[in-house]
Every structure is written in structure tokens, then in C-alpha cells.
N, C-alpha and C positions, 0 to 999 in steps of 0.2 A: 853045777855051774849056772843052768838057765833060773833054780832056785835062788840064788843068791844075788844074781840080777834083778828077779821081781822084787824080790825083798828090799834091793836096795832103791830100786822105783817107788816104793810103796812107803816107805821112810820119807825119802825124799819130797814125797808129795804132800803126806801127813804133817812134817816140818815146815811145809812151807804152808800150806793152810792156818797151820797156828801162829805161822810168824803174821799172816797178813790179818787174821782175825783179831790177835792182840794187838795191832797195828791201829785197825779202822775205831778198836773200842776206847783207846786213850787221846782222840783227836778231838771230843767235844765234853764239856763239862754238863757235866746232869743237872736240871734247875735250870734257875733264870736270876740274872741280876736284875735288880731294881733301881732305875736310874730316876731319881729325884730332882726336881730341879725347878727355878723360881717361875719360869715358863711351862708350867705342866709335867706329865710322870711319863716314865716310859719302861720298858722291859726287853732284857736282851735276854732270849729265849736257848737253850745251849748253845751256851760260845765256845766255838772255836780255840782248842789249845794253839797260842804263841798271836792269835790272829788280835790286829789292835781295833778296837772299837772307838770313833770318835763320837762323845758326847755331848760336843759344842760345835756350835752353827756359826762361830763368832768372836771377836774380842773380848767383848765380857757377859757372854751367855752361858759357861758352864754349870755343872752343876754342882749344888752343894752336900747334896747325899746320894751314898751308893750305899744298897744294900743287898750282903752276897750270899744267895739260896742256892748257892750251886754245892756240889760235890767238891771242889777245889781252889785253890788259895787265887786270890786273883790282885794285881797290882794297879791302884792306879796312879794317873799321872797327871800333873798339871797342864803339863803340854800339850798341842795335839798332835796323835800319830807316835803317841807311847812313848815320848823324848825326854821327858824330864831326867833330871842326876838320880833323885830319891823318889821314886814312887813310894807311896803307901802302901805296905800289904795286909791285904782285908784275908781273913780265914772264913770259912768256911760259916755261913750265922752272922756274921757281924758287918756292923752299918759304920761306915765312913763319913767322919763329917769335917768339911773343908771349910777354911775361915770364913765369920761371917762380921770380920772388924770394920768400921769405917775406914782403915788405913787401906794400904795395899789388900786388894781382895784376893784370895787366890780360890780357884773356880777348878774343879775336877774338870779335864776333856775330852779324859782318853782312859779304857782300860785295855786290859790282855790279860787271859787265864794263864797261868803260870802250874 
């Protein structure tokens, strides 16, 4: 009986170690994005899964290239604070590039790793 008690302590504990371990290791992306922009360059160093990054300081300060060195597909958005209908999804290697028309401009201001 007192056997089958540890045993089932020692499961329990083991179970839970791997749940918090595979936990802590899918919360941040590996890499760095590369935030390009008319005002100078910047680098968001592993980001946070789900968390939104705003890229713009402004009305019409965003930027016009992202480029994603991470481990994981990341979205961005016109908006700021990750709002837009349709983000763009960048994979993993690949550089997003937002309008650069005389008309309406539209200025990346926000990602989040997905």
C-alpha cells in the first residue's frame, strides 16, 4: 500500500515538472525580429508568444519592413496593439513589406508571435 502511494507521488510530481517545463519553453520565440523603418532600425529580441509589440510611436511613423528570424510564424498588423481584421503572416525567414504608394500609406505598428 505505502508502495503504491510513493509511486503515485513520484508520477505526480514528474507529470507536473514536464507540464511546467513544456510550459515555460513554448512562451518565447527563438531569434529576433527585425523592425525596419523610415526613422531608423530596431530588433525585437525573443518575443513573447501571444504578447503584441507596438512599432509605431505615431500616426504616420510605422514601419515599412519586418523581418522574421525567429523560430515561429508571427502576424503583423496595421493597427496598433495588434487590432487590425487581416494581419499579414510572415513565416519563419521572411521580410514583410507594407505599402510605400503616394495614396493611402499603410505603415506596419504592431506584431505578436503566433
Amino acid at each position: 500500500m505505502r508502495t503504491t502511494r510513493r509511486r503515485a507521488s513520484v508520477i505526480a510530481a514528474l507529470s507536473a515538472a514536464a507540464l511546467f517545463a513544456g510550459a515555460g519553453a513554448a512562451q518565447a520565440a527563438t531569434g529576433y525580429v527585425d523592425v525596419h523603418g523610415i526613422n531608423g532600425e530596431g530588433n525585437v529580441t525573443n518575443p513573447k508568444n501571444g504578447k503584441c509589440y507596438n512599432v509605431s510611436d505615431g500616426y504616420n511613423s510605422g514601419r515599412l519592413l519586418m523581418t522574421n528570424h525567429t523560430d515561429r510564424t508571427i502576424k503583423v498588423y496595421y493597427a496598433p496593439d495588434c487590432k487590425s481584421e487581416k494581419p499579414a503572416v510572415v513565416k519563419p525567414g521572411a521580410t514583410y513589406r507594407a505599402s510605400e504608394s503616394w495614396g493611402f500609406i499603410f505603415y506596419s505598428r504592431s506584431f505578436e508571435v503566433v
